[in-house]
ZARO-9495 format. One record per residue (C-alpha): residue number from 1; x, y, z; residue in one letter. Coordinates in steps of 0.001 Angstrom, whole numbers, plus 500000, padded with zeros to 6 digits. Example, Ala and Ser with C-alpha at 12.3 -4.5 7.8 and 13.67 -1.06 7.14 Angstrom:
# residues 2
{guvex 1,{512300,495500,507800},'A'}
{guvex 2,{513670,498940,507140},'S'}
# end
This chain:
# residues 474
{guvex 1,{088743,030032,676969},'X'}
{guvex 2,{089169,032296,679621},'X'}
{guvex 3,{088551,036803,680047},'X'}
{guvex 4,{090099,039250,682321},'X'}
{guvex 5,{086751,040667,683564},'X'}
{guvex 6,{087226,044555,684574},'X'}
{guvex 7,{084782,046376,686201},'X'}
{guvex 8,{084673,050381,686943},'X'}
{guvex 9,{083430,049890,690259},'X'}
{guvex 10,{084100,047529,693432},'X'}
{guvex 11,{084609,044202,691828},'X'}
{guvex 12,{085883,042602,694964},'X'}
{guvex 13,{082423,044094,697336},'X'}
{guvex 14,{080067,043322,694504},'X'}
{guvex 15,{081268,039062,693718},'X'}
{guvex 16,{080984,038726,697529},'X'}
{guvex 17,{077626,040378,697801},'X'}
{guvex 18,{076277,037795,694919},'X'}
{guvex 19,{077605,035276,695984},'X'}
{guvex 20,{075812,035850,699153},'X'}
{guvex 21,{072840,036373,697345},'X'}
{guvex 22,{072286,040277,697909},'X'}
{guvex 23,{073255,041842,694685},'X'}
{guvex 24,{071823,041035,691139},'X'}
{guvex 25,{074006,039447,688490},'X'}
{guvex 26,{073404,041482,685966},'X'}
{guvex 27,{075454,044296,687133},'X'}
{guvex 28,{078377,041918,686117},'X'}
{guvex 29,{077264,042252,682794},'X'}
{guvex 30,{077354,038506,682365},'X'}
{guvex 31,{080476,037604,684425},'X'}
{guvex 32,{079166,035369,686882},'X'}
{guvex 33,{077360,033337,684333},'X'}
{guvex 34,{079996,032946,681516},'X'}
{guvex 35,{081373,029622,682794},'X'}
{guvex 36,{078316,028289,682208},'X'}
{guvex 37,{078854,028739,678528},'X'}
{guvex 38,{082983,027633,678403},'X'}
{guvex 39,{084271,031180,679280},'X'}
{guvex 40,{086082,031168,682709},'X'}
{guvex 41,{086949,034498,684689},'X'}
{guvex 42,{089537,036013,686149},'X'}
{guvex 43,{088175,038758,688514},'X'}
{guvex 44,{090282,042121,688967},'X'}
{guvex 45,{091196,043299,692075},'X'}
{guvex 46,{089588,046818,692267},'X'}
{guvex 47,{091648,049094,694308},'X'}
{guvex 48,{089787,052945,694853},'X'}
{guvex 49,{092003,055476,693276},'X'}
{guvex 50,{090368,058848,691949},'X'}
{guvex 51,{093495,059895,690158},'X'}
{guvex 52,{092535,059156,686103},'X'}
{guvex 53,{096320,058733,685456},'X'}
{guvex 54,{097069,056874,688500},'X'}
{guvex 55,{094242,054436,688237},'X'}
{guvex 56,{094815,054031,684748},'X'}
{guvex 57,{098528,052588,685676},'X'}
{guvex 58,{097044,050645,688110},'X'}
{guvex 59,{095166,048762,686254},'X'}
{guvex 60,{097478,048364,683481},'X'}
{guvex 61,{100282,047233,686418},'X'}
{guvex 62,{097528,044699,687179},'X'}
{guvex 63,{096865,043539,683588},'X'}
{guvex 64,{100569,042909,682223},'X'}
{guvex 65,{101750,041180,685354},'X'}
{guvex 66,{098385,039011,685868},'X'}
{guvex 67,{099906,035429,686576},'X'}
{guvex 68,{097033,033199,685752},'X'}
{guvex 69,{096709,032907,681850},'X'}
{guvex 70,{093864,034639,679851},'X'}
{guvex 71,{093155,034814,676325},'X'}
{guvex 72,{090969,038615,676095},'X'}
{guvex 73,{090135,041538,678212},'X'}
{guvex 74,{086156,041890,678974},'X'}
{guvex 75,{085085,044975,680616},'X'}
{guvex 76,{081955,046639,681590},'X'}
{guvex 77,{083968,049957,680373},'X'}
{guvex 78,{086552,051389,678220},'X'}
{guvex 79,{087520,053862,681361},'X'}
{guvex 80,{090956,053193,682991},'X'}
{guvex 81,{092094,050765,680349},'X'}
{guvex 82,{093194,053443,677925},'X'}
{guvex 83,{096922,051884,678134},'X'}
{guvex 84,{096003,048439,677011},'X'}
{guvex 85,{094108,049943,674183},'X'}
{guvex 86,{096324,052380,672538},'X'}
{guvex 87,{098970,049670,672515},'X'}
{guvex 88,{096627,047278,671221},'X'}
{guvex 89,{095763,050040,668557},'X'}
{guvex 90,{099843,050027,667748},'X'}
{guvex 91,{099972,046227,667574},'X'}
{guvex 92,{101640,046483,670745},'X'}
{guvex 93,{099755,044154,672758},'X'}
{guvex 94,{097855,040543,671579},'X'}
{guvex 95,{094789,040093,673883},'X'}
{guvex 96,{091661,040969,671697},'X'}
{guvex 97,{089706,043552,674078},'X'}
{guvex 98,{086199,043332,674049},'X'}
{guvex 99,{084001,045840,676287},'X'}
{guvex 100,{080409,047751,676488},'X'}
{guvex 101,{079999,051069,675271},'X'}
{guvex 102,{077410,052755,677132},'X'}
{guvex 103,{077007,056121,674828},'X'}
{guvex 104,{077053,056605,671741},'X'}
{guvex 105,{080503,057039,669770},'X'}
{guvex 106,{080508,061116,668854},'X'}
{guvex 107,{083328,063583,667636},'X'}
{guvex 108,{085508,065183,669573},'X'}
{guvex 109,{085730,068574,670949},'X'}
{guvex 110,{088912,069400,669150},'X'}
{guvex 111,{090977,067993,666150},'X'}
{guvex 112,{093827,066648,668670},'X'}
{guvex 113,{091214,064543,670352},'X'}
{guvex 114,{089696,063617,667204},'X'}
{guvex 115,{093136,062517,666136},'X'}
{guvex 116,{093387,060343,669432},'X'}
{guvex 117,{090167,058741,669118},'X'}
{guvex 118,{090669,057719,665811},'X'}
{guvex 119,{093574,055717,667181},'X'}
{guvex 120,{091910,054671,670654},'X'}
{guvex 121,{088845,052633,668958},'X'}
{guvex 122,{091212,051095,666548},'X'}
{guvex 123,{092586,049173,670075},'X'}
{guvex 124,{088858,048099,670840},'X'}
{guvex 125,{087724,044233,668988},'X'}
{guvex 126,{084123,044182,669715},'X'}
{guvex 127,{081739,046487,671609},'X'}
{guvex 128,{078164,045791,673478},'X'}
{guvex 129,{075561,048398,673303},'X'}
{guvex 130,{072400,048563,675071},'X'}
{guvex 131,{070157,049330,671688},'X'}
{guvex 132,{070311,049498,667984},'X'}
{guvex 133,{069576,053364,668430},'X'}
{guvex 134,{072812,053597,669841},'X'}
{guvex 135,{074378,051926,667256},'X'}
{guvex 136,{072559,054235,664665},'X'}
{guvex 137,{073808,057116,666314},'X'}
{guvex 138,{077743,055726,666622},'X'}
{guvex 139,{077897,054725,662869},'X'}
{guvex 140,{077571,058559,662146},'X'}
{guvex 141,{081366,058906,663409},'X'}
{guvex 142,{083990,057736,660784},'X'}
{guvex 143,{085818,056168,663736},'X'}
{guvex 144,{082577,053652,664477},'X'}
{guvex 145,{083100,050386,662652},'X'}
{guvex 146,{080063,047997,662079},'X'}
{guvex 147,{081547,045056,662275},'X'}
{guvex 148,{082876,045593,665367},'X'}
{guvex 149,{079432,046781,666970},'X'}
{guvex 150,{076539,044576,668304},'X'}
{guvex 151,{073325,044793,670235},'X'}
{guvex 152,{072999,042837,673619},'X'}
{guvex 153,{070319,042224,675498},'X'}
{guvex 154,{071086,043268,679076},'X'}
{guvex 155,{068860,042569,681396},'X'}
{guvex 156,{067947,041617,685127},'X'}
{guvex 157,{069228,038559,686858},'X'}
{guvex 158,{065638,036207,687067},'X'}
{guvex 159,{067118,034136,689867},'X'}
{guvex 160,{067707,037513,692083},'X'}
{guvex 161,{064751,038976,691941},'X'}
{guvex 162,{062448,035173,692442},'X'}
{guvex 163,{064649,034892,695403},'X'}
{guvex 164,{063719,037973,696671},'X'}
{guvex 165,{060052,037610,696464},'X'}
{guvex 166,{059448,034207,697784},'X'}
{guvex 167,{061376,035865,700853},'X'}
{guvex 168,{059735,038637,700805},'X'}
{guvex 169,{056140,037792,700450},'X'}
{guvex 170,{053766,040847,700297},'X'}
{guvex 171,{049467,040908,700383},'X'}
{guvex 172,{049836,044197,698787},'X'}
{guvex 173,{051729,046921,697151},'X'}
{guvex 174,{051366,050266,697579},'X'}
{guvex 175,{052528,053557,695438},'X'}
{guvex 176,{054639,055034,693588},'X'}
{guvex 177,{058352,054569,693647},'X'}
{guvex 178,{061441,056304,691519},'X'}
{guvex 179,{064694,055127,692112},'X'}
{guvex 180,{068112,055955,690790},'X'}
{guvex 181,{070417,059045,690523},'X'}
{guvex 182,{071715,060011,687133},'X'}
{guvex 183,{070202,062609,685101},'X'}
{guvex 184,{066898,062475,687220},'X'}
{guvex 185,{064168,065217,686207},'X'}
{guvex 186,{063144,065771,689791},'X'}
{guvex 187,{061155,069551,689351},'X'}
{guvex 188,{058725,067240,686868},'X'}
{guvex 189,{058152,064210,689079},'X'}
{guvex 190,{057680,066715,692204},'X'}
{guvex 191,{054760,069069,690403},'X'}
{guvex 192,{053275,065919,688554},'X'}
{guvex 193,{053027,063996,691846},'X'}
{guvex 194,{052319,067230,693970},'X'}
{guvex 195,{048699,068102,691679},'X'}
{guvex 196,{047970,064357,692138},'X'}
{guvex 197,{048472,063810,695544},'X'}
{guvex 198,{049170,059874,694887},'X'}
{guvex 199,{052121,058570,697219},'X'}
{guvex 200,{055741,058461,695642},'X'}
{guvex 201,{058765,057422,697300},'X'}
{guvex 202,{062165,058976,695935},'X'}
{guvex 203,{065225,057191,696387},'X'}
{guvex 204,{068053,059211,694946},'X'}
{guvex 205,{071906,060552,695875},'X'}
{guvex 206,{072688,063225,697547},'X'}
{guvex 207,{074644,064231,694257},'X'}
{guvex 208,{075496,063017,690750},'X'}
{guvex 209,{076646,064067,687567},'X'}
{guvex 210,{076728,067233,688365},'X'}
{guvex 211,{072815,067559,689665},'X'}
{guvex 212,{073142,068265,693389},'X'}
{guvex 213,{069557,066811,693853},'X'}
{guvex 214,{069735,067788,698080},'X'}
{guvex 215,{069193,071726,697028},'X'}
{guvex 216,{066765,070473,694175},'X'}
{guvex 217,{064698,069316,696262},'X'}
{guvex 218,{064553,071434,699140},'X'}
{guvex 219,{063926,074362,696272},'X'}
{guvex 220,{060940,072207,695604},'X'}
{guvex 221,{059733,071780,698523},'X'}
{guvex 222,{057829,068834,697999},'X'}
{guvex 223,{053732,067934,699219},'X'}
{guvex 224,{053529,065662,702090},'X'}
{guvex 225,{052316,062811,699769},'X'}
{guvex 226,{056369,062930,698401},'X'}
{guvex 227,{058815,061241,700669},'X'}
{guvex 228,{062616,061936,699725},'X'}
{guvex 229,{064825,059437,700942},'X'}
{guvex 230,{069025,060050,700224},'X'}
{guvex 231,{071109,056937,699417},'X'}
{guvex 232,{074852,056503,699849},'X'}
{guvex 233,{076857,054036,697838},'X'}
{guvex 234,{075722,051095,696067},'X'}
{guvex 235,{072687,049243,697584},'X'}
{guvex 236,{070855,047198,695499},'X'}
{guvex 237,{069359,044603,697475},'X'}
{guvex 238,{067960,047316,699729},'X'}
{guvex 239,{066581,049110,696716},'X'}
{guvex 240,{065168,046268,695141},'X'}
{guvex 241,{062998,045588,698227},'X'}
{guvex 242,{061374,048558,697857},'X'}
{guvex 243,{060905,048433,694134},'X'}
{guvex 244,{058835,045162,695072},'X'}
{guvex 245,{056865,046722,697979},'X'}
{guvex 246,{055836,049341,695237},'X'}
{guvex 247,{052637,049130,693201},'X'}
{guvex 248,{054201,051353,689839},'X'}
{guvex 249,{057295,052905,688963},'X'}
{guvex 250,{058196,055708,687285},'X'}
{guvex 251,{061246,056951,685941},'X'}
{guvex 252,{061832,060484,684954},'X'}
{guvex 253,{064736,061759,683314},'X'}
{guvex 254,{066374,064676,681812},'X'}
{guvex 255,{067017,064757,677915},'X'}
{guvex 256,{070120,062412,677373},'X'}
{guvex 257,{072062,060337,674265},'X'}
{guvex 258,{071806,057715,675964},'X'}
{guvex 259,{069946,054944,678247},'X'}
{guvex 260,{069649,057028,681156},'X'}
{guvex 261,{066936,055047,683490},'X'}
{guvex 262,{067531,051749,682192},'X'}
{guvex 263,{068297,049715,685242},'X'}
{guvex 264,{065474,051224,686715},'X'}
{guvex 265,{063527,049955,683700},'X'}
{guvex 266,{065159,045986,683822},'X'}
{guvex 267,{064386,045976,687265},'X'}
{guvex 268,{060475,046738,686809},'X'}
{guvex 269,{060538,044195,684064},'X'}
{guvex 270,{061799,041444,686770},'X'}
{guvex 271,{059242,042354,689520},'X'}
{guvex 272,{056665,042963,686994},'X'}
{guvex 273,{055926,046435,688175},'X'}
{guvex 274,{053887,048795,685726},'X'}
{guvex 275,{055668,051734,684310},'X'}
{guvex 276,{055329,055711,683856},'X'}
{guvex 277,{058281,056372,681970},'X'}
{guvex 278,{059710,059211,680310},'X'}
{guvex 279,{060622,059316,676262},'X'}
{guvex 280,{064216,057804,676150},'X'}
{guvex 281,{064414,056764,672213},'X'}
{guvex 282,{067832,055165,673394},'X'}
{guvex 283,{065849,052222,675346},'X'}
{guvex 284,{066027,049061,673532},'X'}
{guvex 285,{062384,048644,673349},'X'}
{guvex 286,{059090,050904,672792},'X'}
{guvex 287,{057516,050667,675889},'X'}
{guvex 288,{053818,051182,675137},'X'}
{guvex 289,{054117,049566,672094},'X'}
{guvex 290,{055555,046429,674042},'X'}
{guvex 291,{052201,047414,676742},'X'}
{guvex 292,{054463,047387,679607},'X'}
{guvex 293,{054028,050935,680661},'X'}
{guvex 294,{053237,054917,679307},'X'}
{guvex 295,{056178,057046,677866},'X'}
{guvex 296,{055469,060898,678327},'X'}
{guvex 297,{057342,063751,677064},'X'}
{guvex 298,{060331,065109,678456},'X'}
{guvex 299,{059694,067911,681203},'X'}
{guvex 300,{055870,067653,681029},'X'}
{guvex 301,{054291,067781,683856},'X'}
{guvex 302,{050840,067838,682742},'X'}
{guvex 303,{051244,064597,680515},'X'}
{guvex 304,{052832,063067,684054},'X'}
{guvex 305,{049377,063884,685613},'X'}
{guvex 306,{047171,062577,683360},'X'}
{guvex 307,{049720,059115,682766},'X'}
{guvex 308,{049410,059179,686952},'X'}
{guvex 309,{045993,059373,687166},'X'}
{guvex 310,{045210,056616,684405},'X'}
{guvex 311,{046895,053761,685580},'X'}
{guvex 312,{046122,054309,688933},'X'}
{guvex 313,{042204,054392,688185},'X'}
{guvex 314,{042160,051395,685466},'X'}
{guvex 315,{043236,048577,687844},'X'}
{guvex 316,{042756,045814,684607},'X'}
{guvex 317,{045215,047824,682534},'X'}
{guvex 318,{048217,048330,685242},'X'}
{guvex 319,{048006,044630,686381},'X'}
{guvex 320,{048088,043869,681771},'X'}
{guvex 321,{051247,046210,682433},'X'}
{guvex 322,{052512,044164,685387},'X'}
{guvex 323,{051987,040577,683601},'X'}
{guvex 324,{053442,042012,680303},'X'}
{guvex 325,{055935,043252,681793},'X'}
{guvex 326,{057389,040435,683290},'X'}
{guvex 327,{056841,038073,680431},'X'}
{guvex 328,{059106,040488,678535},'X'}
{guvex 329,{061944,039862,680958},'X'}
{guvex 330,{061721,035752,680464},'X'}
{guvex 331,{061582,035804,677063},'X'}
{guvex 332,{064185,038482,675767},'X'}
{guvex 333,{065851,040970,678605},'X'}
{guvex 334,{067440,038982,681139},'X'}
{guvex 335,{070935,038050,682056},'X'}
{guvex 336,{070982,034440,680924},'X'}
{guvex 337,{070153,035527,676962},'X'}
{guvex 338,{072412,038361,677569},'X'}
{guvex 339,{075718,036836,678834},'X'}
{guvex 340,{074674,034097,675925},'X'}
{guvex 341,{075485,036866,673873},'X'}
{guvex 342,{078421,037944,675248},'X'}
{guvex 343,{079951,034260,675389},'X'}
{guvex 344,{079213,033674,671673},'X'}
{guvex 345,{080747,037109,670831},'X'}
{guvex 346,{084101,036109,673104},'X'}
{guvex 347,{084622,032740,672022},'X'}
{guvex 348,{085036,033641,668203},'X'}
{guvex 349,{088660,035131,669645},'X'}
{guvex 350,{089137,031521,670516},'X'}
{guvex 351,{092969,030506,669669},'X'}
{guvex 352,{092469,027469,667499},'X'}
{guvex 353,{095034,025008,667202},'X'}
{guvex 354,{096986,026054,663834},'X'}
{guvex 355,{096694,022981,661025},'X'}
{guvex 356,{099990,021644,660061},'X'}
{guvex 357,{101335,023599,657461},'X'}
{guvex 358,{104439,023183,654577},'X'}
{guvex 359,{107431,024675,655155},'X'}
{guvex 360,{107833,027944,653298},'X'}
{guvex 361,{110214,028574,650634},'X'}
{guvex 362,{113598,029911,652267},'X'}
{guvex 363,{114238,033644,651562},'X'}
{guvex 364,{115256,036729,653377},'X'}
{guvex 365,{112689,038717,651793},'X'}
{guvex 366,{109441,038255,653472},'X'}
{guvex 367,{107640,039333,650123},'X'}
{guvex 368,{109063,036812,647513},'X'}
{guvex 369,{107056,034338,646484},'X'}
{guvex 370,{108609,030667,646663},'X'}
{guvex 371,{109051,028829,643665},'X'}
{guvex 372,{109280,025217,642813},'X'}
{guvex 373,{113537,025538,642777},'X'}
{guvex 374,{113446,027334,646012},'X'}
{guvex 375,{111134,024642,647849},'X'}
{guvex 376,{113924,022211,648526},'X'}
{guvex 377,{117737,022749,648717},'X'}
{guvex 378,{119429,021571,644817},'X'}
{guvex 379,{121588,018939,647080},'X'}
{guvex 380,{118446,017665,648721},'X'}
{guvex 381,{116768,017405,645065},'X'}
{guvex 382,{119917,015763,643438},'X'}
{guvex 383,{119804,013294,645920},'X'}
{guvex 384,{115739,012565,646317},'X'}
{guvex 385,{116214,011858,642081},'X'}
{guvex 386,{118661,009107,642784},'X'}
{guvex 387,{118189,007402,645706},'X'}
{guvex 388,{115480,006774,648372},'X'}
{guvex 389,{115961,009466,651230},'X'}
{guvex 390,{117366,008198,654964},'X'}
{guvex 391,{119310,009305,657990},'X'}
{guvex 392,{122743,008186,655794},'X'}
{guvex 393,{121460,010502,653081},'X'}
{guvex 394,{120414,013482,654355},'X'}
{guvex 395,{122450,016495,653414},'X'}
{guvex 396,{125026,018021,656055},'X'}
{guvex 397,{123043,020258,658263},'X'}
{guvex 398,{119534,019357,657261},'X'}
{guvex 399,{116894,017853,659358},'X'}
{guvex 400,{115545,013955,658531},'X'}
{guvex 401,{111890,014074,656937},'X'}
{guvex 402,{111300,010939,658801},'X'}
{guvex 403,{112255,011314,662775},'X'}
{guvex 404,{113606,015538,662627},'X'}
{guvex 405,{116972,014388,664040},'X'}
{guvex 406,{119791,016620,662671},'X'}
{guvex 407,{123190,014002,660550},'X'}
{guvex 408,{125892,013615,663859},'X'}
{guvex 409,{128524,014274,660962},'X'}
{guvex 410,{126726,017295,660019},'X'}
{guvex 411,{127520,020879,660615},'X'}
{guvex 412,{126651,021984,664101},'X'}
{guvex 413,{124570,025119,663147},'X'}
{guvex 414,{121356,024301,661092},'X'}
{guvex 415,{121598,026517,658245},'X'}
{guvex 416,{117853,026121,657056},'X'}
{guvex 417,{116204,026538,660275},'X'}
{guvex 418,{118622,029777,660706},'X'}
{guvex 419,{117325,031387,657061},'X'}
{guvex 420,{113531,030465,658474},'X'}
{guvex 421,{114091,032351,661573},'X'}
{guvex 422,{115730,035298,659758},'X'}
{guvex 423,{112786,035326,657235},'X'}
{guvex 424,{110415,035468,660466},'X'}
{guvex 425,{112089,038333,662361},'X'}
{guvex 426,{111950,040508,658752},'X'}
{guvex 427,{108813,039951,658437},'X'}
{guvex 428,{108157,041149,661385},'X'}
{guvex 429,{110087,043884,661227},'X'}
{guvex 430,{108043,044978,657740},'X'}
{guvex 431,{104612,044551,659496},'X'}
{guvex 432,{105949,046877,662685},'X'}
{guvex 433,{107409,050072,660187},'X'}
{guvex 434,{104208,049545,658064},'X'}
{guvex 435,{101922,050080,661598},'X'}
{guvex 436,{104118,053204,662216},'X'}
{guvex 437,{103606,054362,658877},'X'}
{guvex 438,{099978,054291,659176},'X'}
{guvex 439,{100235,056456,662851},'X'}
{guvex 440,{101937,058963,660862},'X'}
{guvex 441,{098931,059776,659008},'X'}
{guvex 442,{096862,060935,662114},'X'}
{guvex 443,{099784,062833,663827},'X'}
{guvex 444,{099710,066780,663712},'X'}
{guvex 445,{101018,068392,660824},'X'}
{guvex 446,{103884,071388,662241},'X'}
{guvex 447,{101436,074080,661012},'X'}
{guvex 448,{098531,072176,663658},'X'}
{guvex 449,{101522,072089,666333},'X'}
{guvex 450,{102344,075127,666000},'X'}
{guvex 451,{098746,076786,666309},'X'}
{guvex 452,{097988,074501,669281},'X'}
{guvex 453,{101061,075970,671151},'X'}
{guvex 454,{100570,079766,670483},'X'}
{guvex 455,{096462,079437,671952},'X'}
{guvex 456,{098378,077370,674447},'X'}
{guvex 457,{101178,080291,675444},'X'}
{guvex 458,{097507,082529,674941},'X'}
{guvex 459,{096099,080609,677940},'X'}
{guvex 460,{098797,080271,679904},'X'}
{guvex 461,{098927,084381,679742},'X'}
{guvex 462,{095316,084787,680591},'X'}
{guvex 463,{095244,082540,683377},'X'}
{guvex 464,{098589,083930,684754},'X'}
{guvex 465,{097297,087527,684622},'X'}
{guvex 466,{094355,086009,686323},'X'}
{guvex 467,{096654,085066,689580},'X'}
{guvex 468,{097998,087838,689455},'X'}
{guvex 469,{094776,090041,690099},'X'}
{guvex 470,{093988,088251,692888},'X'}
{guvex 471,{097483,087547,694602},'X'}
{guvex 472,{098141,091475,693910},'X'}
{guvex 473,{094991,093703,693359},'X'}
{guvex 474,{095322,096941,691747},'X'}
# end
């Protein structure tokens, strides 16, 4: 079997970089290792385009006119292939599409997007989440289907991060360190850390998701024991050195819906790195009650001191952390169980090889059930009763049971196999007006339409008289 594997971000940069041995595997959610369980890959080419629309005909463009064969779509998102998946929601297009879902499924703002997500996740086969919680919280939306919903195990890629410390080889580690840049509760981590005065390195954007974490932090103004260090792009490898030079981690987050921190979190697991950890309920595991770490509040400060101060003092209980830690990562979160997972979930969209099957009863209506008169033509059956059937036998037109040759003296036009393909295309046909029967029953009603474009003409006023103050001020 064999996946289109589509990834949000630079596909091309990041399968060079592993393969060079200088960016973990498991942010290819499984990719690199699904041969090893009979599910080959065909990569996309990522091409940079900001444009929603734009990008989301790109990679359509790319999908439909892909040369090499594949049998499903496997993505680490459902953003940009919105045009596959509506038309897969139609019955429009064949490839099962299989992808992780990273929040939880919610309602729309408004009815009209309601209406469009009900159709959207009808497109989707199977989805990945990161915990059960997530799960949980999805099957609270009527357009969240259970059986289409499962729990993986994502986690960090073992062979990475041994790699990197047998090359790395350290006689000690020193500090704190907090890495990552979504959703990061820096005003806690500074005060915590600035009443402490233990050392913490920050790695974190200049910007993201709407935080601009530069003015943040120079609002702050952080204790000399706090060293703020801005990242561009994605760097990993250089990342992950420093995680392993640290002594602890912590990861501090604002209140989310979902697994904000979690790579963060995998990547402790894999350098067996204690943890300080705010209260994410989204994580896939408890993670004092698994002994890897302390989970504090959210914006306490206070609970950050004292959770800063313990493991730093009780040296036996950090290193239990450390071990624990890592054992959690071999024997549950890590990318070979993970893309295990996956593979098993792909390969039950397997095409199997159809079983030979009787010819059906010949009839233009797709819903009439044969019967025994209608199984054979009456000339066939008059002359099966009275003589053995051969080539000199067969009726005028019909094919030989024995070899499938058509009789020379026989019509030229197979009249059988002509009824068969006519019964094929209406049944088509029926299942295609019975799929756009069902879409009628989520479109607008004219009453809906007709509100939506009087707040619409509203706007439109409001906004115009808007430009108009500004181009021409009273």
């Amino acid at each position: 079997m064999k996946v289109y594997f589509y990834h949000t971000q630079d596909l091309n940069h990041i399968y060079k970089a592993w393969n060079e041995g200088h960016f973990p595997g498991h942010f290819l959610y499984g990719a690199t290792h699904l041969p090893n369980y009979g599910v080959d890959v065909v990569m996309h080419k990522h091409k940079n385009i900001t444009n929603r629309v734009q990008r989301s005909l790109y990679i359509a463009w790319r999908l439909f006119t892909c040369r090499e064969h594949f049998d499903a779509i496997y993505a680490t998102r459902f953003n940009g292939l919105e045009i596959p998946i509506f038309l897969r929601a139609l019955h429009l297009y064949r490839k099962p599409i299989i992808l992780w879902h990273h929040q939880p499924i919610v309602k729309a703002d408004s009815t009209m997007r309601e209406i469009m997500a009900q159709i959207f996740y009808r497109g989707i086969d199977h989805m990945f989440f990161f915990s059960q919680t997530l799960i949980d919280e999805s099957l609270k939306s009527s357009k969240a289907r259970e059986e289409r919903m499962q729990v993986a195990h994502w986690g960090p890629d073992l062979e990475y991060y041994n790699h990197l410390m047998q090359d790395h080889p350290l006689g000690a580690h020193m500090g704190f360190i907090s890495t990552g840049k979504e959703k990061r509760d820096m005003p806690t981590l500074i005060r915590a850390f600035s009443a402490t005065g233990y050392p913490l390195d920050i790695y974190i954007a200049y910007n993201a998701c709407g935080d601009n974490y530069l003015e943040i932090l120079n609002d702050l103004r952080p204790s000399a024991n706090i060293h703020i260090h801005f990242i561009k792009g994605l760097i990993p490898h250089e990342l992950a050195q420093k995680v392993w030079a640290a002594k602890y981690v912590a990861i501090c987050c604002q209140d989310t819906n979902y697994t904000v921190g979690l790579t963060t979190l995998v990547e402790a697991l894999a350098l067996g790195k204690p943890i300080i950890a705010t209260r994410n309920v989204t994580f896939p595991f408890n993670i004092e009650k698994e002994g890897v770490g302390i989970i504090v509040p959210y914006y306490d400060s206070v609970a950050w001191e004292k959770a800063i101060r313990y493991i730093t003092t009780d040296h036996q209980a950090a290193e239990t952390m450390g071990r624990k830690a890592r054992q959690l990562a071999e024997t549950l979160f890590n990318l070979d169980n993970c893309t295990r997972e996956v593979a098993e979930a792909i390969k039950k969209y397997e095409k199997q090889e159809p079983a030979a099957q009787p010819q059906p009863a010949v009839s233009l209506h797709p819903e009439q059930e044969p019967t025994e008169e209608t199984e054979q033509p009456a000339q066939s059956q008059q002359v099966s009763s009275h003589v053995p059937l051969s080539s000199s036998h067969t009726p005028k037109g019909e094919m030989s049971s024995k070899d499938g040759t058509y009789d020379p003296n026989g019509p030229i036009i197979n009249t059988v196999a002509l009824r068969q393909r006519i019964n094929t295309i209406t049944s088509y046909l029926h299942r295609r007006l019975h799929s756009l029967n069902q879409l009628k029953a989520y479109m607008p009603t004219k009453e809906e339409l007709a509100d939506l474009w009087d707040k619409t003409k509203q706007l439109a006023s409001r906004v115009g008289d808007k430009v108009k103050n500004i181009i021409m001020p009273k």
